[in-house]
PyMOL Python script that loads the backbone (N, CA, C, O; Angstrom):
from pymol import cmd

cmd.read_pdbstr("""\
ATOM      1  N   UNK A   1      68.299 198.805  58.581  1.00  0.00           N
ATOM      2  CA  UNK A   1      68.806 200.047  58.045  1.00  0.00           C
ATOM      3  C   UNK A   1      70.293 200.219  58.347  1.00  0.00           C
ATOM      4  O   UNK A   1      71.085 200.754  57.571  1.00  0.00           O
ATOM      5  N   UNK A   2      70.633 199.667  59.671  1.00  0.00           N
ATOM      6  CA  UNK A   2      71.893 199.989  60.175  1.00  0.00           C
ATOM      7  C   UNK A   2      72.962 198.939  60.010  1.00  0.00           C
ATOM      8  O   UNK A   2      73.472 198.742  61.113  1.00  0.00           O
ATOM      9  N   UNK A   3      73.557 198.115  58.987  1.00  0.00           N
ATOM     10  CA  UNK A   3      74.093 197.186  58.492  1.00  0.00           C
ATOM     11  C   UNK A   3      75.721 197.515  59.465  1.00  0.00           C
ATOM     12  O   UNK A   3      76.143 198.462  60.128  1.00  0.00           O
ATOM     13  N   UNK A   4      76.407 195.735  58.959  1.00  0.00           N
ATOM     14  CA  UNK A   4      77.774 195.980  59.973  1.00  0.00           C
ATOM     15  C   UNK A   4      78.514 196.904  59.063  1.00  0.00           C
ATOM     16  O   UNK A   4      79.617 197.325  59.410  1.00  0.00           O
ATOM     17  N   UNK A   5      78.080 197.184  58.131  1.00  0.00           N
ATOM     18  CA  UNK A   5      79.267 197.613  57.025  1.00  0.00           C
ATOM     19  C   UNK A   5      79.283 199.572  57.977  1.00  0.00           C
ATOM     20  O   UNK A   5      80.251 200.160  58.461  1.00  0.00           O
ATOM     21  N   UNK A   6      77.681 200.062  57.886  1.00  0.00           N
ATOM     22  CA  UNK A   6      76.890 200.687  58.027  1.00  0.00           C
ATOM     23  C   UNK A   6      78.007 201.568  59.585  1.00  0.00           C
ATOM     24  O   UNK A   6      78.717 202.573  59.630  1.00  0.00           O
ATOM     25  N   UNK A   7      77.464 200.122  60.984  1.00  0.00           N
ATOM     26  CA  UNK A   7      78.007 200.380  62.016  1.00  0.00           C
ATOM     27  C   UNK A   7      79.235 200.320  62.301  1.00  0.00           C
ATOM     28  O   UNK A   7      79.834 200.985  63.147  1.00  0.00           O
ATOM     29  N   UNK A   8      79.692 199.418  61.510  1.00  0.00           N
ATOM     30  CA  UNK A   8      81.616 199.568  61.800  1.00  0.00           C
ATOM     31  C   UNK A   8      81.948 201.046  61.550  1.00  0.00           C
ATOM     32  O   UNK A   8      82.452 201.763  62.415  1.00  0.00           O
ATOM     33  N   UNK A   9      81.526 201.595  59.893  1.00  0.00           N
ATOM     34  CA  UNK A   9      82.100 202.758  59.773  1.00  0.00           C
ATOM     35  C   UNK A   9      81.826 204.036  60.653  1.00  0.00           C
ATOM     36  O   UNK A   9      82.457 205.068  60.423  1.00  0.00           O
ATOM     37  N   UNK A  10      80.981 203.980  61.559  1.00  0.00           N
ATOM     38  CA  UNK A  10      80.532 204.511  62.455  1.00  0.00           C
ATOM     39  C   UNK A  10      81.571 204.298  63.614  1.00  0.00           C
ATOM     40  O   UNK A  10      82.310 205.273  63.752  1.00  0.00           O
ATOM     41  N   UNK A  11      81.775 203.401  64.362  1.00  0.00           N
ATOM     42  CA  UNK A  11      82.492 203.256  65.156  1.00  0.00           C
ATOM     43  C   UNK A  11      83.846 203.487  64.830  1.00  0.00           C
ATOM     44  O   UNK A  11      84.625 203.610  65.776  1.00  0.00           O
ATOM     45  N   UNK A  12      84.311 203.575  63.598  1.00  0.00           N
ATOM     46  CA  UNK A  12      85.904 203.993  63.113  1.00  0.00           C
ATOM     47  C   UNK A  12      85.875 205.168  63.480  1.00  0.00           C
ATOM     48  O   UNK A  12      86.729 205.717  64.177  1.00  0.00           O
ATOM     49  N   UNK A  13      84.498 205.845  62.865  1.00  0.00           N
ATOM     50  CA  UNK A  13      84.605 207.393  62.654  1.00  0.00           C
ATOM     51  C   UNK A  13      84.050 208.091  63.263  1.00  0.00           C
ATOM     52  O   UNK A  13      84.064 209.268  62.905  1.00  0.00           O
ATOM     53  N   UNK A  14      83.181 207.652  64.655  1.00  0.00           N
ATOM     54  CA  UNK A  14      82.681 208.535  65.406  1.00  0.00           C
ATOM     55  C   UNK A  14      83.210 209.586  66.307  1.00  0.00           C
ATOM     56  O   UNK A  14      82.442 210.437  66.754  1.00  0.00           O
ATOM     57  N   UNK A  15      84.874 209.585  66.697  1.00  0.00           N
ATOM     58  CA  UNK A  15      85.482 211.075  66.914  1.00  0.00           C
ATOM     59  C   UNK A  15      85.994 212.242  66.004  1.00  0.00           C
ATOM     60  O   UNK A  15      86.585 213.270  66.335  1.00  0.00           O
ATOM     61  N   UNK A  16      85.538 211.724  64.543  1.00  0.00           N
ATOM     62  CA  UNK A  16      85.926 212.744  64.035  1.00  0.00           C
ATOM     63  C   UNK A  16      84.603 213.897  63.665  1.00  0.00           C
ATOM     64  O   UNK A  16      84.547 214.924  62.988  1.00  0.00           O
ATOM     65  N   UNK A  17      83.494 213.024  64.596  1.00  0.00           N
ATOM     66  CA  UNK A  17      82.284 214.397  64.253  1.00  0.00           C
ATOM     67  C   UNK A  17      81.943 214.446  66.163  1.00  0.00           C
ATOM     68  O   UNK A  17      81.809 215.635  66.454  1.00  0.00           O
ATOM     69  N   UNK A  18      81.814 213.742  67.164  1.00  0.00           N
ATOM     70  CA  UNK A  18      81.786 213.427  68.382  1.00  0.00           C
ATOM     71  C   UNK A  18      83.456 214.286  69.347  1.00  0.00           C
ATOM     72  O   UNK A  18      84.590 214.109  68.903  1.00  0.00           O
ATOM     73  N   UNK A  19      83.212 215.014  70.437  1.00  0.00           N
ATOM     74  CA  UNK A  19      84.520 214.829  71.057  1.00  0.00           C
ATOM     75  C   UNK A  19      85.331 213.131  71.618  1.00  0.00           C
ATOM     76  O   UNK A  19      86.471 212.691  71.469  1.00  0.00           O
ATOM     77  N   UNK A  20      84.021 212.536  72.320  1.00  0.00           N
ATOM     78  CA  UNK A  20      84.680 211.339  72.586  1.00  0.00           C
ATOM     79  C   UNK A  20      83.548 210.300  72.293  1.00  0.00           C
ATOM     80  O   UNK A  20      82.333 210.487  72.240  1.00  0.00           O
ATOM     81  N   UNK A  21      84.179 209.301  72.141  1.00  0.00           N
ATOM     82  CA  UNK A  21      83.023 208.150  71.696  1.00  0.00           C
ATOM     83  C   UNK A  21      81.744 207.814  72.514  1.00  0.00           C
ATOM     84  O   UNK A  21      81.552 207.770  73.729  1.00  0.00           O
ATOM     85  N   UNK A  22      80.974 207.601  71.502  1.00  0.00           N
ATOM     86  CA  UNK A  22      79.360 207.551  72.230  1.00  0.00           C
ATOM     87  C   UNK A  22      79.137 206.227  72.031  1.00  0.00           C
ATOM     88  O   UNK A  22      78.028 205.959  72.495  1.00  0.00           O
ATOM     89  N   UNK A  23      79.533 205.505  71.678  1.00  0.00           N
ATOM     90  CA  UNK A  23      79.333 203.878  71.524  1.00  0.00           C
ATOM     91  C   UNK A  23      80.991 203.247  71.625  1.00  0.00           C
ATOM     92  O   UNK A  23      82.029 203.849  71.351  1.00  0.00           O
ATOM     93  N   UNK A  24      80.802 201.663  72.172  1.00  0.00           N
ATOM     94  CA  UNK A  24      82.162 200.793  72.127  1.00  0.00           C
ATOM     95  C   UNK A  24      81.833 199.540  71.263  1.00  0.00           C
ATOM     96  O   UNK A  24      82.643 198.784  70.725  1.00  0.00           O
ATOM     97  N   UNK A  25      80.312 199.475  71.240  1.00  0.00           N
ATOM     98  CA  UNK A  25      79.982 197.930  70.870  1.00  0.00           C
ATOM     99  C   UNK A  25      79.081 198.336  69.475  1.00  0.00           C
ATOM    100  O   UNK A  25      78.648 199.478  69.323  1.00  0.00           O
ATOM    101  N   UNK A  26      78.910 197.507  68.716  1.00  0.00           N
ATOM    102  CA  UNK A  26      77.718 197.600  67.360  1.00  0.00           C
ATOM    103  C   UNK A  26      76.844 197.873  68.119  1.00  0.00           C
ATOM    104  O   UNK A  26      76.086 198.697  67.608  1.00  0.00           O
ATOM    105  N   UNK A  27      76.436 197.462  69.550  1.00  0.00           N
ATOM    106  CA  UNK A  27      74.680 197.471  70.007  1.00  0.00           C
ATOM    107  C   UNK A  27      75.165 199.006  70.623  1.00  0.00           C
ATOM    108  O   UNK A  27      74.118 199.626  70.808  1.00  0.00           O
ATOM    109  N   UNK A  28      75.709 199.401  70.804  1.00  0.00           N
ATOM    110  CA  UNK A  28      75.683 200.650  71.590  1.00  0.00           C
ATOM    111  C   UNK A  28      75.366 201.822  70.228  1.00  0.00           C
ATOM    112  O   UNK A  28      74.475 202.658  70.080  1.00  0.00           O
ATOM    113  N   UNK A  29      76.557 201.421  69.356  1.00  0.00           N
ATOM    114  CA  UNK A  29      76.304 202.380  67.853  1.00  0.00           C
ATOM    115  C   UNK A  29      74.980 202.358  67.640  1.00  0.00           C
ATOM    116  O   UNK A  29      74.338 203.408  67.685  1.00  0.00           O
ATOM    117  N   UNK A  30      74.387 201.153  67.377  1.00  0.00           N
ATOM    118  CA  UNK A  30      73.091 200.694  66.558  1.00  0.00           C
ATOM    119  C   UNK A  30      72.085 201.703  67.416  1.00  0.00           C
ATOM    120  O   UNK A  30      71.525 202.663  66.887  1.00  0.00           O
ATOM    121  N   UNK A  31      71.951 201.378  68.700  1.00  0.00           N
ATOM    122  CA  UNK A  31      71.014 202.294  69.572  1.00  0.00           C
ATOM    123  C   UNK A  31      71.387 203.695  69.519  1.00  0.00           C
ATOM    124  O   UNK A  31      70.510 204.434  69.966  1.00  0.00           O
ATOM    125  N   UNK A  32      72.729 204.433  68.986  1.00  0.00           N
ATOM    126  CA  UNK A  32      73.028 205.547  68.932  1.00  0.00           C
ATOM    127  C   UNK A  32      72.619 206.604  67.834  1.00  0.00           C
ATOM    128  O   UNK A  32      72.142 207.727  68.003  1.00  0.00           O
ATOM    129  N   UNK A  33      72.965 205.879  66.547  1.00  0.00           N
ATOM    130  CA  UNK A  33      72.489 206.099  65.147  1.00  0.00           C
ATOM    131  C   UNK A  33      70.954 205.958  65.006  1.00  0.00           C
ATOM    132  O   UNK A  33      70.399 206.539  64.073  1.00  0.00           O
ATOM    133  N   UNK A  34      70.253 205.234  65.865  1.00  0.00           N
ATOM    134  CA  UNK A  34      68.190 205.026  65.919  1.00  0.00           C
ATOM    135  C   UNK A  34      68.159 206.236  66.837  1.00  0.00           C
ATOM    136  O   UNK A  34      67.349 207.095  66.489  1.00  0.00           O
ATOM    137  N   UNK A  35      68.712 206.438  67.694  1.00  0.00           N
ATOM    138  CA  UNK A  35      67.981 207.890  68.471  1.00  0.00           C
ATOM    139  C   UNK A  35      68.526 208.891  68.050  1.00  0.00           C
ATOM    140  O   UNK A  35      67.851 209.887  68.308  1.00  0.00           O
ATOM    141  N   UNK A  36      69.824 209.199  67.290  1.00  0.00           N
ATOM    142  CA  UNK A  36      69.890 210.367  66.440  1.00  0.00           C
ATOM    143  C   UNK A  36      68.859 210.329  64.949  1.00  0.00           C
ATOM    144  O   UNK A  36      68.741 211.116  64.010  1.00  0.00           O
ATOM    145  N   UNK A  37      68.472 209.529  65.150  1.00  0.00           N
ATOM    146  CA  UNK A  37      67.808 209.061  63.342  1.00  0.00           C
ATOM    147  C   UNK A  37      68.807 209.394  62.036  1.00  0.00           C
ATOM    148  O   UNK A  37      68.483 210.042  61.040  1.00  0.00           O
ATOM    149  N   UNK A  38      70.233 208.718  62.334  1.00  0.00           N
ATOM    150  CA  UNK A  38      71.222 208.906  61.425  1.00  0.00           C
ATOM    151  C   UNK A  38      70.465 208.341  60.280  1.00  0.00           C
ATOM    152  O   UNK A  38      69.703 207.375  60.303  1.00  0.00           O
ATOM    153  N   UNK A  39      71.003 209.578  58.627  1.00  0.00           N
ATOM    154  CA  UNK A  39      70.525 208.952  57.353  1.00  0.00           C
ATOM    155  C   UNK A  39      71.486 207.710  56.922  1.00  0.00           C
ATOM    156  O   UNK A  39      72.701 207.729  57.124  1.00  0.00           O
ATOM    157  N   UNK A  40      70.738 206.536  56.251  1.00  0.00           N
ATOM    158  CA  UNK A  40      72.282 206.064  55.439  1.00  0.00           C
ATOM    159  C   UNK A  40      71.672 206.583  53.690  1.00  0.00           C
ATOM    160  O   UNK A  40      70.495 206.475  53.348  1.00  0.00           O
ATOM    161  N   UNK A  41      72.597 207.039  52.947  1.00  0.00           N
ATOM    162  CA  UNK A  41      72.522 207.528  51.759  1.00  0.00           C
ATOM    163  C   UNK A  41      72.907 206.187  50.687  1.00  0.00           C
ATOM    164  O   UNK A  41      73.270 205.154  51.249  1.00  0.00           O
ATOM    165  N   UNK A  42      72.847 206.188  49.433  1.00  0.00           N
ATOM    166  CA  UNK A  42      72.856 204.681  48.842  1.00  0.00           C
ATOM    167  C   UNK A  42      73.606 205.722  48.142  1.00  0.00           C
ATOM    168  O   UNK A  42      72.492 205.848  47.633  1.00  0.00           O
ATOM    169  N   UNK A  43      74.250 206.463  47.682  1.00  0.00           N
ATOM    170  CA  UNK A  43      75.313 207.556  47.155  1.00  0.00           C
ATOM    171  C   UNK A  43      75.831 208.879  47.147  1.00  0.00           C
ATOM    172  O   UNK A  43      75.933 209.252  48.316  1.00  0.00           O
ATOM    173  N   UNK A  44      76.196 209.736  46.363  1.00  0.00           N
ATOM    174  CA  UNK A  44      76.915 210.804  46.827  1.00  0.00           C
ATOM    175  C   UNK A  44      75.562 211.880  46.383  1.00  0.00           C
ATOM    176  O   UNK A  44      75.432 212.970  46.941  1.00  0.00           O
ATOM    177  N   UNK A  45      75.153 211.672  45.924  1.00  0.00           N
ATOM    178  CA  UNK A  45      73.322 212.372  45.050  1.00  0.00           C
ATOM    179  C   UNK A  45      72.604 212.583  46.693  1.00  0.00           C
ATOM    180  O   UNK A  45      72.495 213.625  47.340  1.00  0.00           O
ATOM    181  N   UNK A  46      72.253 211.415  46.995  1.00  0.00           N
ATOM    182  CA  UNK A  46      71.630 211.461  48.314  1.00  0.00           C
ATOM    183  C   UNK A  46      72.073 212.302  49.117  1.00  0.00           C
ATOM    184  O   UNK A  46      71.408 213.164  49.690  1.00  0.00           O
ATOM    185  N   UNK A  47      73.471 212.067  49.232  1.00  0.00           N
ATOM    186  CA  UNK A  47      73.724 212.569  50.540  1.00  0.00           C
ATOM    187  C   UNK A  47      73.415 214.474  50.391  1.00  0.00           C
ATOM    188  O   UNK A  47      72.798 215.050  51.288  1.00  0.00           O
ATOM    189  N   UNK A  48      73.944 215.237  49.155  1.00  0.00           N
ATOM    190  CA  UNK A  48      73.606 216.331  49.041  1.00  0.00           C
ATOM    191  C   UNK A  48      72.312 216.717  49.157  1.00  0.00           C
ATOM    192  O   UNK A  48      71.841 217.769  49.589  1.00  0.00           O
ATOM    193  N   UNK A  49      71.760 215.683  48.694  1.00  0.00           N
ATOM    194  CA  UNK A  49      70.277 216.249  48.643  1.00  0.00           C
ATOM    195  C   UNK A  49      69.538 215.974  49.808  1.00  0.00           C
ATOM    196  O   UNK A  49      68.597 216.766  49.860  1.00  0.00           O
ATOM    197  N   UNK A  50      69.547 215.160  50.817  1.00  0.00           N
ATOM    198  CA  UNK A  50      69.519 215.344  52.264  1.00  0.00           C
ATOM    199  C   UNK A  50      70.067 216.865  52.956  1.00  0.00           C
ATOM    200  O   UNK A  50      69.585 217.727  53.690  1.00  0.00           O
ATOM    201  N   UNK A  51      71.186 216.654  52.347  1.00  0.00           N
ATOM    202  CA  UNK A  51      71.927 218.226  53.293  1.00  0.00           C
ATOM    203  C   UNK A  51      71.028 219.675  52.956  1.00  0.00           C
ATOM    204  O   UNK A  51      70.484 220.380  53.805  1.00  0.00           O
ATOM    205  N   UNK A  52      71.039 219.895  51.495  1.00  0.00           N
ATOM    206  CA  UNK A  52      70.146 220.483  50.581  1.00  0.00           C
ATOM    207  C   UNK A  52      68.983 221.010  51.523  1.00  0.00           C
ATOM    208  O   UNK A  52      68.866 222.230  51.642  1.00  0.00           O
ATOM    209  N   UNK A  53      68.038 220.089  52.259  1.00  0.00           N
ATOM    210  CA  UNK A  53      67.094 219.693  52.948  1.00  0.00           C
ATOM    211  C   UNK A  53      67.596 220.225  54.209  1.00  0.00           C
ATOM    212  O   UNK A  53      66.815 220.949  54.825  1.00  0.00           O
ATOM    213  N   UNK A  54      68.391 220.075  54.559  1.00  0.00           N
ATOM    214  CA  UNK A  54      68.181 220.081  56.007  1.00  0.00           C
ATOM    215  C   UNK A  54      69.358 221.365  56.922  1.00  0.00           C
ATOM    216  O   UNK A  54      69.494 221.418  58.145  1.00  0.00           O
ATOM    217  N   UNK A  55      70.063 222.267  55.897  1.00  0.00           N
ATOM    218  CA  UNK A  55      71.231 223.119  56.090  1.00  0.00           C
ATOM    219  C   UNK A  55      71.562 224.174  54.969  1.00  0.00           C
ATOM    220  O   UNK A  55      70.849 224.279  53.971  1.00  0.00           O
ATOM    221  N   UNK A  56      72.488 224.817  55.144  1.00  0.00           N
ATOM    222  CA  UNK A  56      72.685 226.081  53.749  1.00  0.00           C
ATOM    223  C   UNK A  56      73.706 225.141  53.411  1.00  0.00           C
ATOM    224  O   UNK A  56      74.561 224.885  54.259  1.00  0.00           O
ATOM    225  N   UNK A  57      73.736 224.620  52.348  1.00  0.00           N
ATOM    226  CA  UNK A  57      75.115 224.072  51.432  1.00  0.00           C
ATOM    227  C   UNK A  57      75.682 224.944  50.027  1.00  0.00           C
ATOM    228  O   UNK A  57      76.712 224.777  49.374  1.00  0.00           O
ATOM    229  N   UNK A  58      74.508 225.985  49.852  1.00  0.00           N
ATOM    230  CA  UNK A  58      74.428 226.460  48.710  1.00  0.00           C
ATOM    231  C   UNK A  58      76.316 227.079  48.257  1.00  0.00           C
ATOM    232  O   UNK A  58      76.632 227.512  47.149  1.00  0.00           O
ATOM    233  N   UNK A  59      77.169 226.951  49.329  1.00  0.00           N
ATOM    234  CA  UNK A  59      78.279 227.864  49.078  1.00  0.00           C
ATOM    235  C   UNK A  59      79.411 227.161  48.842  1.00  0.00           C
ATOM    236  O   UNK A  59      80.519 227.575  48.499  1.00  0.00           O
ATOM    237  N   UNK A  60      78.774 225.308  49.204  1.00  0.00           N
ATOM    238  CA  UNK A  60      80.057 224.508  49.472  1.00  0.00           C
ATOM    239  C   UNK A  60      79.975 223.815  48.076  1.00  0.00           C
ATOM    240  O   UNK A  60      79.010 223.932  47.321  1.00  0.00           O
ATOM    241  N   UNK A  61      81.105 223.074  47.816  1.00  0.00           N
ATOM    242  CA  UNK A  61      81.193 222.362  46.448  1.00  0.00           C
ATOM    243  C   UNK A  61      80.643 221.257  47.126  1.00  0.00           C
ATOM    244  O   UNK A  61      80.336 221.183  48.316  1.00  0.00           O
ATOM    245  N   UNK A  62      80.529 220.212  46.041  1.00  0.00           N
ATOM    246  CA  UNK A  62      80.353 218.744  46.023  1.00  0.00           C
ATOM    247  C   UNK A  62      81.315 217.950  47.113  1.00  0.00           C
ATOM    248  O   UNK A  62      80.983 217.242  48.063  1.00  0.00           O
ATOM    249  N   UNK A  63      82.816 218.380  46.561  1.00  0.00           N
ATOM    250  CA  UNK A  63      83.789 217.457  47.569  1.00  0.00           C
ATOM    251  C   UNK A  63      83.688 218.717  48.971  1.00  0.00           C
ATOM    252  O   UNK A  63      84.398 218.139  49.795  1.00  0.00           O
ATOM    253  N   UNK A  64      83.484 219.308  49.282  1.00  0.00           N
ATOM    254  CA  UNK A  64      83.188 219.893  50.037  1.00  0.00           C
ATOM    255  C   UNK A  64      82.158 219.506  51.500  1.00  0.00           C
ATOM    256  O   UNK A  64      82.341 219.718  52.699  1.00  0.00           O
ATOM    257  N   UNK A  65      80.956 218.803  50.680  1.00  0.00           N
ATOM    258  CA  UNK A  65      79.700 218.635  51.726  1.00  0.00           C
ATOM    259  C   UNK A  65      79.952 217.249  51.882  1.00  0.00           C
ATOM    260  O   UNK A  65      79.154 216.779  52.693  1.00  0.00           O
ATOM    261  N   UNK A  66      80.587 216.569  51.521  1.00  0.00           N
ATOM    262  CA  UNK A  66      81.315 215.008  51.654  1.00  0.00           C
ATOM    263  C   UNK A  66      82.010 215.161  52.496  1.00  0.00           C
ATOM    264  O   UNK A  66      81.513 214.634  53.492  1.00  0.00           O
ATOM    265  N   UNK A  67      83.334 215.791  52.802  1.00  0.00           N
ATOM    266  CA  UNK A  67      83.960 216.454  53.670  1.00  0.00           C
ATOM    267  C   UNK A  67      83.158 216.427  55.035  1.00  0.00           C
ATOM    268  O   UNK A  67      83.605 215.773  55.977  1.00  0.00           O
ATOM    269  N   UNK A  68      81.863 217.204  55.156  1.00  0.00           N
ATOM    270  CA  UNK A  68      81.852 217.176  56.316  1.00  0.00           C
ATOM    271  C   UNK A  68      81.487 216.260  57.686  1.00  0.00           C
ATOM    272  O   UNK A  68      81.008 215.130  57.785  1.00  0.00           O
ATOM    273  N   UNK A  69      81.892 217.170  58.628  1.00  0.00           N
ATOM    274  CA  UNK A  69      82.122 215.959  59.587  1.00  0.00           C
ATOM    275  C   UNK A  69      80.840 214.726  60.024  1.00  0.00           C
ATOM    276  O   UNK A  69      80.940 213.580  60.461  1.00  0.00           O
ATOM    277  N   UNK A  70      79.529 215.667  59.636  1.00  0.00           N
ATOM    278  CA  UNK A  70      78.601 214.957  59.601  1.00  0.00           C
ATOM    279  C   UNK A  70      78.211 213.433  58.611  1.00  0.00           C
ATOM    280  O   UNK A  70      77.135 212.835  58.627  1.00  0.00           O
ATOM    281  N   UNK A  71      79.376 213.095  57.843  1.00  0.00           N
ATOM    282  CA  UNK A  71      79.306 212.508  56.980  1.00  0.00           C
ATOM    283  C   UNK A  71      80.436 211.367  56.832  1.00  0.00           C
ATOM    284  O   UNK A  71      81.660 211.407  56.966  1.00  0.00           O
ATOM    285  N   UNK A  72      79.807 210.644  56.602  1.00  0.00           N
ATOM    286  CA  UNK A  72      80.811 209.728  57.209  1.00  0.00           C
ATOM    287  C   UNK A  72      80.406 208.125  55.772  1.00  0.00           C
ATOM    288  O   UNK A  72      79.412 207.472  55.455  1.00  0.00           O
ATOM    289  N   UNK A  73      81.519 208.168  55.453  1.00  0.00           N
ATOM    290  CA  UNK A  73      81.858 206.926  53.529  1.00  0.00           C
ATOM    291  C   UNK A  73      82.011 205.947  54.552  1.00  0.00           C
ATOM    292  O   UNK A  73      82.853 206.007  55.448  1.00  0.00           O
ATOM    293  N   UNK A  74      81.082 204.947  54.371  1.00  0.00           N
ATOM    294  CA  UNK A  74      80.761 203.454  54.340  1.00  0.00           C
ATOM    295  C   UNK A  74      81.816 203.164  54.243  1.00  0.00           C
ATOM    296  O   UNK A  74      82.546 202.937  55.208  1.00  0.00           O
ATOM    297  N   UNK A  75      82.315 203.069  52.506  1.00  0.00           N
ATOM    298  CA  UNK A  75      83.053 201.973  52.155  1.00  0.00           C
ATOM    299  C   UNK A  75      82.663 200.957  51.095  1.00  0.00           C
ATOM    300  O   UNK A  75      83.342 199.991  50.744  1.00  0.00           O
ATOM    301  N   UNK A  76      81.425 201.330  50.620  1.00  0.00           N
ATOM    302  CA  UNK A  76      80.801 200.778  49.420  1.00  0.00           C
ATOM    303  C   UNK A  76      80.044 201.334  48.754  1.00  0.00           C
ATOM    304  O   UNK A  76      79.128 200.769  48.155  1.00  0.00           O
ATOM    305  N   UNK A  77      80.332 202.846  48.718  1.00  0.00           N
ATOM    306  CA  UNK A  77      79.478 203.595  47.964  1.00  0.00           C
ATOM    307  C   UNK A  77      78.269 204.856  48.767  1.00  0.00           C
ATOM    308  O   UNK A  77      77.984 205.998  48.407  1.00  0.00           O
ATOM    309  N   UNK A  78      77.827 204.110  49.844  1.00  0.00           N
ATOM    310  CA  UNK A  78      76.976 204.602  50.472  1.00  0.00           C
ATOM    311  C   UNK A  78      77.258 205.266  51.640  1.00  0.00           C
ATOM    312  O   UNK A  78      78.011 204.596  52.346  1.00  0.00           O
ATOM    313  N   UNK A  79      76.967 206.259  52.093  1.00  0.00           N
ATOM    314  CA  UNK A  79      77.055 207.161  53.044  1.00  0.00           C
ATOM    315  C   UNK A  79      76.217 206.931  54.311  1.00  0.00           C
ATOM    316  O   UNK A  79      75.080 206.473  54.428  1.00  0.00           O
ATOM    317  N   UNK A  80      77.375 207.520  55.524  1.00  0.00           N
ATOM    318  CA  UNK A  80      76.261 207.395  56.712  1.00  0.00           C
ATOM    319  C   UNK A  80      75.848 209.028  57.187  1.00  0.00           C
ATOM    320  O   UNK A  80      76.750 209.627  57.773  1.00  0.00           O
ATOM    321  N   UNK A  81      74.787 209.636  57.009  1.00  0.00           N
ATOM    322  CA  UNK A  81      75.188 211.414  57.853  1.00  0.00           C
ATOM    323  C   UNK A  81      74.375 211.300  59.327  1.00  0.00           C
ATOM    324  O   UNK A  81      73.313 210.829  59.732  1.00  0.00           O
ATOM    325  N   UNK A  82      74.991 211.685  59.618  1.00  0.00           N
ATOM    326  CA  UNK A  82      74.566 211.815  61.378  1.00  0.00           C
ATOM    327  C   UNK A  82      74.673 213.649  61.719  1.00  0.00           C
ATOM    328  O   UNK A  82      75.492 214.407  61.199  1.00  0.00           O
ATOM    329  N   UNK A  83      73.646 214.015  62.682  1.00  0.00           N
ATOM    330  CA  UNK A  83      73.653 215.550  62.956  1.00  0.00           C
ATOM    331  C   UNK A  83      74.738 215.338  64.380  1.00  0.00           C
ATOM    332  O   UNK A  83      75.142 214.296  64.894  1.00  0.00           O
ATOM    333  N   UNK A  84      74.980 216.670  64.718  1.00  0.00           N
ATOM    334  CA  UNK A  84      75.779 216.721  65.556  1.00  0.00           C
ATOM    335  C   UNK A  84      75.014 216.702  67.115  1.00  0.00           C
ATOM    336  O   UNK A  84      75.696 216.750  68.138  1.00  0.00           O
TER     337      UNK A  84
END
""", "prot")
cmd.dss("prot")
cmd.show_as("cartoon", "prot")
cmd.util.cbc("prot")
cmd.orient("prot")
């Protein structure tokens, strides 16, 4: 589930939803993202409709809930969301 493409972008971007980093290594991410049960989304559809599910989005736009910090662009289309 948790691909390098997956965990790199994780490790780029884990202080911008984290104060300080919770992983240094892929195995530290990989074990980090399985005990949060981070989603990976296969596009931008998913990812709303996860949020949809799981928060009030009803007020935010599209580029809006992408935006947030919980959310975090791969790099090939697919999304990683992690809760805080």
């Amino acid at each position: 589930m948790y691909d390098d493409a997956v965990i790199q972008a994780f490790l780029k971007a884990q202080t911008s939803l984290y104060d300080e980093k919770v992983a240094d290594t892929p195995e530290e991410a990989k074990e980090f993202l399985e005990e949060i049960c981070a989603s990976v989304c296969e596009n931008e559809d998913e990812v709303i409709e996860l949020l949809e599910d799981e928060m009030d989005v009803s007020e935010l736009t599209r580029e809006e809930i992408l935006a947030l910090e919980e959310v975090f662009a791969v790099g090939d289309g697919r999304f990683l969301v992690c809760e805080a």
